[in-house]
C-alpha positions as CSV (number, residue, x, y, z in Angstrom):
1,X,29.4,-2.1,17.4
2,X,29.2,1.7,17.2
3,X,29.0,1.4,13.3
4,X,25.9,-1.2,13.2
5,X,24.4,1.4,15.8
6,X,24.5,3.9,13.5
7,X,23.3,2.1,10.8
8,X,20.2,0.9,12.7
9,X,19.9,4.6,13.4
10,X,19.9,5.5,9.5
11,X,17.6,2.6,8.7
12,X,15.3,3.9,11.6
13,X,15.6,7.8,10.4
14,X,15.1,6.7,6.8
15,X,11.8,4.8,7.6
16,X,10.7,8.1,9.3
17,X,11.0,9.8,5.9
18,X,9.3,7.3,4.1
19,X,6.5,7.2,6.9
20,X,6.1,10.9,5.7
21,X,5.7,9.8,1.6
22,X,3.5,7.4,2.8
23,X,1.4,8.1,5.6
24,X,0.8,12.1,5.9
25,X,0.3,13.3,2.0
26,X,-3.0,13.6,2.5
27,X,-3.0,15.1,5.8
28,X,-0.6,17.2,5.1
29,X,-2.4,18.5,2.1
30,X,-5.2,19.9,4.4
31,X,-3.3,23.2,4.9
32,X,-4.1,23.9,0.9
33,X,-7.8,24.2,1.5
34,X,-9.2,23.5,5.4
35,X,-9.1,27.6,7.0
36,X,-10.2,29.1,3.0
37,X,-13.4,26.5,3.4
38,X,-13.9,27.3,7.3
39,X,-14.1,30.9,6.3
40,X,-16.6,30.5,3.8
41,X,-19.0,30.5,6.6
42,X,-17.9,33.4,8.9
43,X,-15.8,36.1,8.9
44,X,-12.4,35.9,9.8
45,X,-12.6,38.2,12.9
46,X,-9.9,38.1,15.6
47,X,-12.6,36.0,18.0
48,X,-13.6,33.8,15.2
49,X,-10.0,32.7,14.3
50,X,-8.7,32.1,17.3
51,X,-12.0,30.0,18.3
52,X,-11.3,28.0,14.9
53,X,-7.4,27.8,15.4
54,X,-8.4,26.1,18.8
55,X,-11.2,23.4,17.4
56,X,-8.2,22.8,14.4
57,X,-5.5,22.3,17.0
58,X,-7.6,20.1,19.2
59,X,-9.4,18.0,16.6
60,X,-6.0,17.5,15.4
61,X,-4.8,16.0,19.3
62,X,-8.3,14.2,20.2
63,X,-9.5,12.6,16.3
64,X,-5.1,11.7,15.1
65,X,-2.8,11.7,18.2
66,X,-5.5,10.0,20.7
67,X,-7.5,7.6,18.4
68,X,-5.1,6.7,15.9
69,X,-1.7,7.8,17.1
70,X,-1.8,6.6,20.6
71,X,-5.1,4.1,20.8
72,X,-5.3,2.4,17.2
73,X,-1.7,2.0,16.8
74,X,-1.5,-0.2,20.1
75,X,-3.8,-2.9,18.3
76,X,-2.3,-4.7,15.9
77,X,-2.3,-7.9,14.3
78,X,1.5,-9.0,13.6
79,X,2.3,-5.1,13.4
80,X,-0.6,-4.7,11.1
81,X,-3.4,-2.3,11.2
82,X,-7.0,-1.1,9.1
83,X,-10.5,-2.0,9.7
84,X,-9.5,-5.5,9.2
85,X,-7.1,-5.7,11.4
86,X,-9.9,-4.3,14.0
87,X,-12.8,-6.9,13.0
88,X,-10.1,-10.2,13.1
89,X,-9.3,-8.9,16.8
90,X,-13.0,-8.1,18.2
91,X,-14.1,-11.8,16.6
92,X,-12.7,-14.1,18.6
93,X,-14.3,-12.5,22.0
94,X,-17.7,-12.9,20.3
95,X,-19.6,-15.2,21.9
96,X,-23.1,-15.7,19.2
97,X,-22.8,-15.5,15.5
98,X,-25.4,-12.6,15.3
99,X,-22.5,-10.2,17.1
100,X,-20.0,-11.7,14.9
101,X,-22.1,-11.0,11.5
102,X,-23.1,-7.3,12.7
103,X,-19.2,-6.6,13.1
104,X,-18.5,-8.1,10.3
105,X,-21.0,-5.6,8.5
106,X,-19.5,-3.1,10.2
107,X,-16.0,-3.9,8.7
108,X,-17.5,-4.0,5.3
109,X,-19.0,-0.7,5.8
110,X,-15.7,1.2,6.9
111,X,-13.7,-0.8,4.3
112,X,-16.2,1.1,1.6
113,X,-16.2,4.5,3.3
114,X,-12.5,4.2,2.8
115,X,-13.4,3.9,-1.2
116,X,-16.1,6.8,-1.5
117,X,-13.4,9.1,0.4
118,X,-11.2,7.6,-1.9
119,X,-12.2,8.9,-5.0
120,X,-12.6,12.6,-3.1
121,X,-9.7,13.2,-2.2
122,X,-7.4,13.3,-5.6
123,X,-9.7,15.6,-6.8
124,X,-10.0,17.8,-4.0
125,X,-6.3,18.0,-3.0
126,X,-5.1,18.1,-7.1
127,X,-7.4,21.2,-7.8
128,X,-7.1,23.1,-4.6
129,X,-3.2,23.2,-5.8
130,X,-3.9,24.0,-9.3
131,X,-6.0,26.5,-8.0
132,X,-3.2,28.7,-6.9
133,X,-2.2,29.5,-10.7
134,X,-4.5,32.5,-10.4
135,X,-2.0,33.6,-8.1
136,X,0.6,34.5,-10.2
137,X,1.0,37.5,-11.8
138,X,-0.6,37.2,-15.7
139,X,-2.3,34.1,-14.8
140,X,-5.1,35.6,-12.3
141,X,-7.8,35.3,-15.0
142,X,-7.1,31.8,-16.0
143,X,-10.7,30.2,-16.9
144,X,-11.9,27.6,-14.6
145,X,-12.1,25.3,-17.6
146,X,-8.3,25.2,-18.0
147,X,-7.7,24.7,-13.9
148,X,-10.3,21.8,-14.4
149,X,-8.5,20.4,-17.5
150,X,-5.1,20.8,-15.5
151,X,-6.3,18.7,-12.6
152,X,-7.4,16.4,-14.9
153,X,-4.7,15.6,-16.9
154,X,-2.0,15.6,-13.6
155,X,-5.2,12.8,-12.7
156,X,-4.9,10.9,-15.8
157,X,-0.8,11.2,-15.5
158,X,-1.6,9.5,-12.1
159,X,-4.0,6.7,-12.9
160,X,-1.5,6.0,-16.0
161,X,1.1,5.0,-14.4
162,X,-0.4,2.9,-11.8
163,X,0.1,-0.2,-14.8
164,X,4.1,0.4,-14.8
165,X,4.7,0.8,-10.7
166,X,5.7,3.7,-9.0
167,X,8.4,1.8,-7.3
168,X,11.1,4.0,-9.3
169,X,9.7,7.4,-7.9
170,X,8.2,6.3,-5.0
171,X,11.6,6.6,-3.1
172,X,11.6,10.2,-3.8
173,X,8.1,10.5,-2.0
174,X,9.5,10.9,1.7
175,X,12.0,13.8,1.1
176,X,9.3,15.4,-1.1
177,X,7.0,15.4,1.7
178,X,9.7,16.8,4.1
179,X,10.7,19.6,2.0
180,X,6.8,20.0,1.8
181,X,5.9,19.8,5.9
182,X,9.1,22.3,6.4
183,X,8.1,24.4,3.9
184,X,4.7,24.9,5.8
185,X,6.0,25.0,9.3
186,X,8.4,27.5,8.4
187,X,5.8,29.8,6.3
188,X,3.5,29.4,9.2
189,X,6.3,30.4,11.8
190,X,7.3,33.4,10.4
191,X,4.0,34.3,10.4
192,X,3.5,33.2,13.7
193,X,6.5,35.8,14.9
194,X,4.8,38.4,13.3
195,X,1.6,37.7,15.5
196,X,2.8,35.8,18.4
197,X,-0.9,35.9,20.2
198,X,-2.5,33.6,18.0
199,X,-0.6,30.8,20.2
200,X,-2.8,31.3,22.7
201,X,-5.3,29.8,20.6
202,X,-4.3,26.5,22.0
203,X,-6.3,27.0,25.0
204,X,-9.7,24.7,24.5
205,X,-11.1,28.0,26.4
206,X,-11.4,29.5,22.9
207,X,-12.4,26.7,21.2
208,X,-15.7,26.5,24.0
209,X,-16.6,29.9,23.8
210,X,-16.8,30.0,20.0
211,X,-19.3,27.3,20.4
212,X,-21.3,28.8,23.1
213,X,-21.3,32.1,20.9
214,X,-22.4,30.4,17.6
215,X,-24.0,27.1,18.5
216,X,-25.6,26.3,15.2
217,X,-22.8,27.5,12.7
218,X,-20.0,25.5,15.0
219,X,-22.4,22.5,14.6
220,X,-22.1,23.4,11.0
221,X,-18.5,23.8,10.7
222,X,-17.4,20.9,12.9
223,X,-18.1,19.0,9.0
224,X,-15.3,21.5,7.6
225,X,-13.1,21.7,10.5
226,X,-13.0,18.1,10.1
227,X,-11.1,18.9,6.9
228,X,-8.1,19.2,9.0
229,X,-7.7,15.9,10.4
230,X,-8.7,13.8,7.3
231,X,-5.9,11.4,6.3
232,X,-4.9,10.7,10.2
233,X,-6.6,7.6,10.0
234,X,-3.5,6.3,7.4
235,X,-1.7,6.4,10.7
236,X,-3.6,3.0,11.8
237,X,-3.8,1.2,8.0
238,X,-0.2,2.2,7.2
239,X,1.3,0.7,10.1
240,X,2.0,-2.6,8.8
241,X,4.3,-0.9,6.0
242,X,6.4,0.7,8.5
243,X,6.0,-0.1,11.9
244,X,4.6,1.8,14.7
245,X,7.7,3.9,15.7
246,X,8.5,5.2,12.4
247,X,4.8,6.7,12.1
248,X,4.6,7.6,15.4
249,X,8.1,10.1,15.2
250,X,6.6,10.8,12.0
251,X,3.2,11.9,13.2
252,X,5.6,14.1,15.7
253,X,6.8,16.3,13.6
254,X,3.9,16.4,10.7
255,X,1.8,17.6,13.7
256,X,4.2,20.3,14.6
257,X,4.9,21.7,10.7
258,X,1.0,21.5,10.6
259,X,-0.3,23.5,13.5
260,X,2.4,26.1,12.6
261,X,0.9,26.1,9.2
262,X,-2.8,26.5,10.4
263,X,-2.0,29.0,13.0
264,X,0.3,31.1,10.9
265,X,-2.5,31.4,8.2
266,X,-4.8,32.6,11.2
267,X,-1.7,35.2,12.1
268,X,-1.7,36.3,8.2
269,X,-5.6,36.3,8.3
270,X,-5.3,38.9,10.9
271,X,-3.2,41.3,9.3
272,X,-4.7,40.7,5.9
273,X,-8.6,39.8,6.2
274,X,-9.2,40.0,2.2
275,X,-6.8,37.1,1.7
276,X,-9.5,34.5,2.9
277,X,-9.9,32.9,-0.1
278,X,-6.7,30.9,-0.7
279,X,-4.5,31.9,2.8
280,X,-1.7,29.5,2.7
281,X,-0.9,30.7,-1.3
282,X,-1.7,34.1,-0.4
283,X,0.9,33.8,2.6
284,X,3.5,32.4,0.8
285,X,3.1,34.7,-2.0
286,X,3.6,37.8,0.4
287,X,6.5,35.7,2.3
288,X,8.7,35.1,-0.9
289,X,6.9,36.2,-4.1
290,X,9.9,34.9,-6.0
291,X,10.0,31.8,-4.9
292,X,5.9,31.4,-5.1
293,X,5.8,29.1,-8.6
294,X,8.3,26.7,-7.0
295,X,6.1,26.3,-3.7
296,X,3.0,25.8,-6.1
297,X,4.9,22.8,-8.0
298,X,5.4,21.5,-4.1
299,X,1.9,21.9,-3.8
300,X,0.7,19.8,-6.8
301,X,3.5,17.0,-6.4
302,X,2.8,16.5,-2.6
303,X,-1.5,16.5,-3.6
304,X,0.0,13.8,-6.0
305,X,1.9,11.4,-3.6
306,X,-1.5,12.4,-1.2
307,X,-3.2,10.6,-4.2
308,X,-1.0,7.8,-4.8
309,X,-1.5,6.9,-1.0
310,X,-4.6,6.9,-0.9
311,X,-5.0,4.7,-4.6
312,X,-2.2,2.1,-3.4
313,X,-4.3,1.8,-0.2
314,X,-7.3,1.3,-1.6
315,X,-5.5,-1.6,-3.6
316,X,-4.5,-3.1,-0.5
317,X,-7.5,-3.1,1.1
318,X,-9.5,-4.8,-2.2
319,X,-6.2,-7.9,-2.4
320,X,-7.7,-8.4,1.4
321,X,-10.9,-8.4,0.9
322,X,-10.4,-11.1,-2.1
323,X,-8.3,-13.2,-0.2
324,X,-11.1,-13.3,2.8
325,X,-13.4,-14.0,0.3
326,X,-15.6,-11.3,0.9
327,X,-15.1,-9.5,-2.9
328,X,-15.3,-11.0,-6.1
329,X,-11.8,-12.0,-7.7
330,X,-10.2,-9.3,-9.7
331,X,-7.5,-9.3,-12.7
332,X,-4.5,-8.5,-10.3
333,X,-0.5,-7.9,-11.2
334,X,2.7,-7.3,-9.3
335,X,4.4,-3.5,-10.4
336,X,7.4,-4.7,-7.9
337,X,9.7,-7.0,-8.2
338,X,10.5,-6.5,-4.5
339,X,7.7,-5.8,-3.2
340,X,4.7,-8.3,-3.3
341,X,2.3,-6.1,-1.7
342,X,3.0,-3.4,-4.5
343,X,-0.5,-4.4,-7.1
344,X,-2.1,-3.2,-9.3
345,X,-6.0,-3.9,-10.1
346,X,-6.8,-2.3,-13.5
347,X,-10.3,-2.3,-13.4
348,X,-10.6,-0.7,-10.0
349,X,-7.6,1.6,-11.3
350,X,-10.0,3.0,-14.1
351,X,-12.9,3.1,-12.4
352,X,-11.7,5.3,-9.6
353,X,-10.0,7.5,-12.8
354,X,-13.2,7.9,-13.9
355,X,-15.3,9.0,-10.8
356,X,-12.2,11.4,-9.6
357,X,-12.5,13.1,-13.2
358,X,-16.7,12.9,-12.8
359,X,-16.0,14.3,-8.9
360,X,-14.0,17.7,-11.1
361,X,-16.2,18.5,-13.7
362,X,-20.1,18.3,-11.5
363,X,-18.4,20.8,-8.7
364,X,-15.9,22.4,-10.5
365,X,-13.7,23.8,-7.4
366,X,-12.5,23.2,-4.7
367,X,-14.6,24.8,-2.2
368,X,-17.4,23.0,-3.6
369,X,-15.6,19.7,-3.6
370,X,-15.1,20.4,0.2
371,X,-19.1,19.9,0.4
372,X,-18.5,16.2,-0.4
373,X,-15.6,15.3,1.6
374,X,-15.7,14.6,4.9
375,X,-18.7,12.3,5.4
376,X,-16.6,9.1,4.4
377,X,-13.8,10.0,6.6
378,X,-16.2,11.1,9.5
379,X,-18.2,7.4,9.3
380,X,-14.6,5.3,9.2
381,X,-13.5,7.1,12.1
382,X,-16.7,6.6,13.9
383,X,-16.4,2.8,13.2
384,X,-12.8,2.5,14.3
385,X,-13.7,4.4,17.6
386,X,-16.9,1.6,18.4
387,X,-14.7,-1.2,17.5
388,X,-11.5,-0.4,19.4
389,X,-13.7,0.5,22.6
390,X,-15.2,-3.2,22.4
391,X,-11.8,-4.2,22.5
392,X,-10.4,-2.4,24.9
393,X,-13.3,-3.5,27.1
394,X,-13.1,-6.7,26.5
395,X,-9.1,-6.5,26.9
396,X,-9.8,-5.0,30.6
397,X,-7.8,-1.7,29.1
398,X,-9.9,0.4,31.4
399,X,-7.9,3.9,30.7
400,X,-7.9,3.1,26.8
401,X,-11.2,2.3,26.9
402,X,-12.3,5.7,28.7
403,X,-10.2,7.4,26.1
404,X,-11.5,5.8,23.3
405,X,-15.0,6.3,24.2
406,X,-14.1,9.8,24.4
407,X,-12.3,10.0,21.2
408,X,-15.0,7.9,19.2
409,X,-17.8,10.4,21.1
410,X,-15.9,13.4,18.7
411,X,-15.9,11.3,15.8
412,X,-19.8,10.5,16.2
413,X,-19.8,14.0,16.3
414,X,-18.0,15.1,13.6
415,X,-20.3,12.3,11.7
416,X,-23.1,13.9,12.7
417,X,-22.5,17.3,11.5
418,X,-21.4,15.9,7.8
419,X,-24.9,14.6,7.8
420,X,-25.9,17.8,6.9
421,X,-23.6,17.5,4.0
422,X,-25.4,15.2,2.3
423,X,-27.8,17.6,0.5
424,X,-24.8,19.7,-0.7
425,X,-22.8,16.9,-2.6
426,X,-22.2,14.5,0.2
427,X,-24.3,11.8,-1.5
428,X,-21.6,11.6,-4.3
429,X,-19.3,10.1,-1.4
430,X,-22.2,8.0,-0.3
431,X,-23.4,6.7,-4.0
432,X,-19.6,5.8,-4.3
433,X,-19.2,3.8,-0.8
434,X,-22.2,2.2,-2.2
435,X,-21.2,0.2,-5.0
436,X,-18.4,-1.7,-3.1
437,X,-20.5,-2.0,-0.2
438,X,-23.2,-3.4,-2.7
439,X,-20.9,-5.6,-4.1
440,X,-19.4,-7.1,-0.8
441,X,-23.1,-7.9,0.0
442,X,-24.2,-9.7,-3.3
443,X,-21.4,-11.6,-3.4
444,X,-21.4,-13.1,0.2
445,X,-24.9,-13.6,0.2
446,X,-24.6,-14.9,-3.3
447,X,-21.6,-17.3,-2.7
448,X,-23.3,-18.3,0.6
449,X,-26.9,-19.7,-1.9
450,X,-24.6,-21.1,-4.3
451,X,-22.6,-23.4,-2.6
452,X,-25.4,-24.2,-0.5
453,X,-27.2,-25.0,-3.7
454,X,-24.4,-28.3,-4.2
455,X,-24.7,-31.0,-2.4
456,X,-20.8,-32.3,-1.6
457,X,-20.0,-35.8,-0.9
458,X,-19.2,-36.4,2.8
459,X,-15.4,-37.4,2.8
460,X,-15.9,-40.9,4.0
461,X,-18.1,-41.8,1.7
462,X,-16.2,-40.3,-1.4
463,X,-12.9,-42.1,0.3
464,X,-14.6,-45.1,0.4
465,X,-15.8,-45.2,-3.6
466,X,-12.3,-43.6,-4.4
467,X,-10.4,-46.9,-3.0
468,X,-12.4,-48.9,-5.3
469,X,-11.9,-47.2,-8.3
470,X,-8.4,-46.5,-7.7
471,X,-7.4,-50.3,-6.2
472,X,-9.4,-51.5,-9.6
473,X,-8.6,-49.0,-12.7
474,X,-5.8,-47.9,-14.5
475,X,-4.1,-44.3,-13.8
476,X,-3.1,-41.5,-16.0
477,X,0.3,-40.7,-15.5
478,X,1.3,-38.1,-13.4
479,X,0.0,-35.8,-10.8
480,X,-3.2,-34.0,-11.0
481,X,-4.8,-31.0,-8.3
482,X,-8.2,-30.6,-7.4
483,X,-9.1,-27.6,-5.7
484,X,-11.7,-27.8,-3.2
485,X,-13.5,-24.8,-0.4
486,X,-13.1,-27.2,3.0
487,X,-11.2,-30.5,3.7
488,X,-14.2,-32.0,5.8
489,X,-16.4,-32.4,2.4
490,X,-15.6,-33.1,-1.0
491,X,-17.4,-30.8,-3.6
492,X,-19.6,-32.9,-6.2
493,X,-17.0,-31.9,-9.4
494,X,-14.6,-33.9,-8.3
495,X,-16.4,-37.2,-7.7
496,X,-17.9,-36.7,-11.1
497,X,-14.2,-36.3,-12.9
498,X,-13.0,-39.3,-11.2
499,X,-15.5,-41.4,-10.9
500,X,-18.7,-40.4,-12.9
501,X,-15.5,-39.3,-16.5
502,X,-13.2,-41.8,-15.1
503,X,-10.2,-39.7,-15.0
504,X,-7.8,-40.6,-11.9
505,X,-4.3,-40.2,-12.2
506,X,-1.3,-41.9,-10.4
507,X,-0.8,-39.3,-7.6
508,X,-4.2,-37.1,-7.1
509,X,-4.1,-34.1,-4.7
510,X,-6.6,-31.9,-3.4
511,X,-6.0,-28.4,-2.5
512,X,-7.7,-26.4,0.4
513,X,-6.8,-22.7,0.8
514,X,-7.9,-21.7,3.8
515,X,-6.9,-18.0,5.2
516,X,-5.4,-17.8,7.9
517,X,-6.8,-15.3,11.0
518,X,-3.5,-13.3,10.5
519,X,-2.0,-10.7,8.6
520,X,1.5,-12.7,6.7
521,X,2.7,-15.9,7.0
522,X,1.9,-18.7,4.6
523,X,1.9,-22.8,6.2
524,X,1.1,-25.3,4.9
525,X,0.3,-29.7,5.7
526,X,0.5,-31.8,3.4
527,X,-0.5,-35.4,3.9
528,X,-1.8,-38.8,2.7
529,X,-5.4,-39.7,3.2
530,X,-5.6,-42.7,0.5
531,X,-3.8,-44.7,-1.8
532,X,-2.8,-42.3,-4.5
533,X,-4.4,-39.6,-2.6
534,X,-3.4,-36.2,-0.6
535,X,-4.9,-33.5,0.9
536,X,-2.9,-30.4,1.0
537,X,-4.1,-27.5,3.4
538,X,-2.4,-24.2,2.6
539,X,-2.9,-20.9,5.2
540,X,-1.9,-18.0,4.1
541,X,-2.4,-14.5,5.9
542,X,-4.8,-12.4,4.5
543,X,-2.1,-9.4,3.5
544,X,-0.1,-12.5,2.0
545,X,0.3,-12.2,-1.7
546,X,0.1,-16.4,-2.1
547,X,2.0,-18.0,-4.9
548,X,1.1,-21.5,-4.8
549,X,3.0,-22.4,-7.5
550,X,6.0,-21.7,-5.6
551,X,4.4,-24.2,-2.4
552,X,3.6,-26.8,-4.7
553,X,7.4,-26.4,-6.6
554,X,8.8,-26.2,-2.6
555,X,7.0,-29.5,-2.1
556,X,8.7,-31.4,-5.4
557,X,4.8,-31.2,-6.9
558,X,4.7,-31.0,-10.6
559,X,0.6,-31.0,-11.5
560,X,-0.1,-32.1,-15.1
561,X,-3.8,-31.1,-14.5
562,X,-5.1,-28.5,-12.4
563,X,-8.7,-29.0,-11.9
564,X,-11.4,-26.7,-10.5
565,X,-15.1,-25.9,-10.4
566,X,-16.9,-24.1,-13.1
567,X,-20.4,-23.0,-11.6
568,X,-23.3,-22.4,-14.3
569,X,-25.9,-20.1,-12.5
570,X,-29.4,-20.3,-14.1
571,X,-32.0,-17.6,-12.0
572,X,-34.6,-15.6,-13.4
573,X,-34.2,-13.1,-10.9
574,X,-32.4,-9.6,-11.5
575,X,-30.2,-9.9,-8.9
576,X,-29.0,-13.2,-8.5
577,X,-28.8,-12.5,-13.0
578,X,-26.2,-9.5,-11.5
579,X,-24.6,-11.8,-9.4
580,X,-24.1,-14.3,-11.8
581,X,-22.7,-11.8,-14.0
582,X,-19.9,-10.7,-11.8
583,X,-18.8,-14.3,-10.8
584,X,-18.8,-14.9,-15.1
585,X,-16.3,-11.9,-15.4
586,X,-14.2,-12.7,-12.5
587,X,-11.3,-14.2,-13.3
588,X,-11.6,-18.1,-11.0
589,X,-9.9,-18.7,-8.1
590,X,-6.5,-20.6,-10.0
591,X,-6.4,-17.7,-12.4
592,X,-6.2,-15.3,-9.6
593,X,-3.4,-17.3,-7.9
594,X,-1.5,-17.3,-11.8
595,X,-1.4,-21.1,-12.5
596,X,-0.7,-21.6,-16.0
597,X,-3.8,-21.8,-18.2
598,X,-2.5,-24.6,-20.4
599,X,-3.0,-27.0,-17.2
600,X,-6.3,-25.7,-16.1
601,X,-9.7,-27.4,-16.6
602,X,-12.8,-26.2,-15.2
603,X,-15.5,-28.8,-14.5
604,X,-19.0,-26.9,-15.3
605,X,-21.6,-27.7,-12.4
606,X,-25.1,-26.3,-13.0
607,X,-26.7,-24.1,-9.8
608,X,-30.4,-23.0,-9.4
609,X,-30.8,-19.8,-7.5
């Protein structure tokens, strides 16, 4: 008894580690960069620090322990979390389809900020940490070129091995990240003991009175204190990985090691003003100069697991929005043999490669990378505080609500002082957003004309013609599948193989794949509708990575022919010409479930739009 307790306990401590690989890389990669940017703007007088240390410490409680640590985390979908997650929960107390399609948009809009801030952040966190060779000694006149070429190459290292899994390494993430989070609690403590006042910093007071004093530049900085609290909302989408509890102890002592780090820089700031351009290397240096080179490889390899977050979320997000069927279909393969959810989308892979390494070269440090970052994360946070408030009020969760209101006021807020970012480099993060956003939109609208452009045969009918034929002709051996979007109509391709080509084998099946309004868990029915005849309804959750070959092997079915639809769009407009491009280039919907192309056959049907 006592043994299995303990064991629960490891397995429960352990998942706290890997909550900290996982979750809080890029978070906890804030310290490198937040109080240098912040002090761009000002200087870093005894008033002005503490004022800062206070709007740090509390954006840090209101924006990650109260929206995401304490609200987000107590919606969930199966344990799940994300935008997604949000949108599938708010639907069903929609009454019209007009609220249903602007939440919806909303969805689409935070799953794309999630993508722009995506690309940001490798490149901010990787050269803020290469940045801190020109702290050691012989290496402070390192050209900005070879920093740039440093980050880059640790970027392509990154991207590279996306293809071959990180599941080998990956295990090493969590204690990584808790040698990292001590290593900044600890510098920031002894600090702290050298300057013990700065704790008083906690009180809001100082936080107020800083913006009463300097209206328009806290307005300002409210973009680059946001800096601080970017990567809490992982807290939310992460939680399906590892459960609530895990994140939540995690978040526990993260938040500790990291107001110990911020408030130990503002101690060091106060006894050494001039080292306001890099204060956490600068601090570290003058704490243990010997062992400064190793704490600067700690710095790149935990901006490098930051990264690797962020770019296996980003996947994980995409497989969603392909199996909603709100995103084209992309080339996708399994890097675990474990771990299903573990993908890898090479196209996406590359392109993000490419913008991070574009993102390096047009601003060229850190400090002007900063200008760029925050907008993304500000907008997401903003559209996870509406949503959960409608939830929470339709819930009747009157003291969450309040709170969330509150919470989501701050993010607003924080939103609206990036705004001002946007002349300054925060259009990169918006051109990025963009192009999925873009994407999502063509393609639903564009899917939504096409299949309203084919005119299916209502299932009676087509049941009716179908006992003919099959009560009167001969049958091709075997069994063949026919996929098809609903079970209530029968899509024009397959009349025309069976009836109009004459091909109807001795056991015919068609296929309806129909996601499911949660997260994991595949069923399926499978039953007779006709002589010869099935209809086999699979729902899968839209995190599921479905294997259908597997259900139809489960369910003794061996298909000799595996047929599908094959639209041929003619348009002579631009746009519909772009749409039609992408569907040509993405792979069709039994490719993207891996049937075996030797069985496949794609009927062509010719669409107008």
């Amino acid at each position: 008894m006592h043994k299995d307790r303990f064991k629960e306990l490891v397995k429960n401590e352990f998942m706290v580690v890997k909550a900290l690989g996982v979750v809080y890389g890029d978070i906890g990669t804030s310290p490198i960069y937040t109080v240098a940017i912040i002090f761009a703007l000002i200087s870093p007088t005894v008033h002005n620090l503490y004022g800062i240390l206070s709007m740090i410490f509390w954006t840090l409680t209101i924006l990650v322990t109260v929206q995401y640590a304490w609200l987000a985390t107590s919606l969930s979908k199966r344990g799940e979390g994300g935008t997604v997650v949000l949108v599938q929960i708010l639907q069903p107390y929609l009454k019209n389809a007009k609220a249903v399609a602007i939440v919806t948009i909303f969805g689409f809009i935070g799953i794309s900020l999630m993508i722009g801030d995506g690309v940001i952040t490798p490149a901010i966190s990787i050269l803020s940490a290469v940045e801190g060779v020109v702290l050691i000694p012989g290496y402070e006149t390192t050209p900005k070129i070879v920093l740039l070429l440093i980050a880059s190459l640790i970027a392509f290292g990154l991207f590279y091995v996306q293809k071959r899994g990180v599941e080998r390494v990956a295990s090493a993430f969590g204690p990584i990240m808790v040698i990292w989070f001590l290593c900044l609690g600890g510098v920031g403590l002894w600090y702290i003991g050298q300057n013990p006042s700065v704790i008083y910093a906690i009180n809001p007071f100082y936080a107020v009175e800083f913006v009463i004093s300097h209206p328009a530049v806290s307005f300002v900085m409210l973009a680059d204190v946001l800096l601080a609290a970017t990567g809490g909302e992982a807290l939310y989408a992460d939680m399906g990985h590892l459960g609530r509890l895990p994140i939540l102890k995690g978040w526990l002592f993260a938040f500790g090691a990291l107001v110990f780090s911020y408030y130990g820089q503002g101690a060091f700031l106060i006894l050494h003003p001039e080292a306001i351009k890099s204060p956490l290397f600068e601090m570290t240096k003058d704490f243990a100069p010997a062992f400064y080179v190793a704490f600067l490889i700690l710095a790149i390899m935990a901006t490098i697991i930051a990264s690797q977050a962020m770019i296996s979320g980003i996947f994980s997000v995409l497989y969603q929005a392909m199996t909603t069927r709100i995103f084209p279909h992309f080339k996708v393969e399994y890097t675990s043999h474990e771990l299903r959810a573990q993908i890898y989308v090479g196209s996406v892979n590359w392109f993000l490669f490419c913008c991070v390494i574009l993102m390096l070269f047009i601003f060229e440090a850190s400090d002007k990378l900063a200008a760029a970052y925050g907008l993304a994360v500000a907008g997401a946070m903003s559209i996870t505080g509406v949503l959960m408030s409608l939830i929470f009020w339709f819930k009747k969760r009157w003291i969450a609500m309040t709170s969330s209101i509150v919470s989501g006021a701050f993010s607003l807020l924080f939103f609206s002082s990036c705004l001002l970012k946007i002349p300054h480099g925060g259009y990169w993060s918006l051109i990025i957003a963009s192009i999925p956003l873009g994407i999502v939109v063509l393609y639903t609208t564009g899917q939504r004309r096409l299949y309203d452009s084919f005119v299916p045969v209502e299932r009676n009918t087509f049941l009716h013609e179908y006992a003919e034929k099959y009560e009167k002709g001969s049958h091709i051996p075997g069994t063949a599948l026919f996929f098809a979007r609903h079970a209530t109509a029968i899509p024009a391709y397959i009349p025309k193989t069976m009836f109009q080509n004459g091909i109807i084998y001795e056991r015919n099946i068609i296929v309806v794949v129909k996601p499911a309004n949660e997260p994991h868990g595949v069923s399926t029915e499978l039953a007779p509708i006709a002589e010869g005849l099935d209809l086999m309804t699979i729902h899968p959750g839209y995190m599921e990575m479905l294997d259908v070959e597997s259900i139809l092997n489960s369910k003794g079915i061996e298909p000799r022919t595996i047929f599908y639809g094959q639209e041929e769009i003619v348009t002579k407009s631009t746009i519909w010409g772009l749409f039609a491009m992408i569907k040509s280039l993405s792979p069709s919907f039994v490719s993207f479930y891996k049937f075996p192309h030797q069985k496949l056959i794609g009927v062509a049907r010719r669409a107008e739009i």
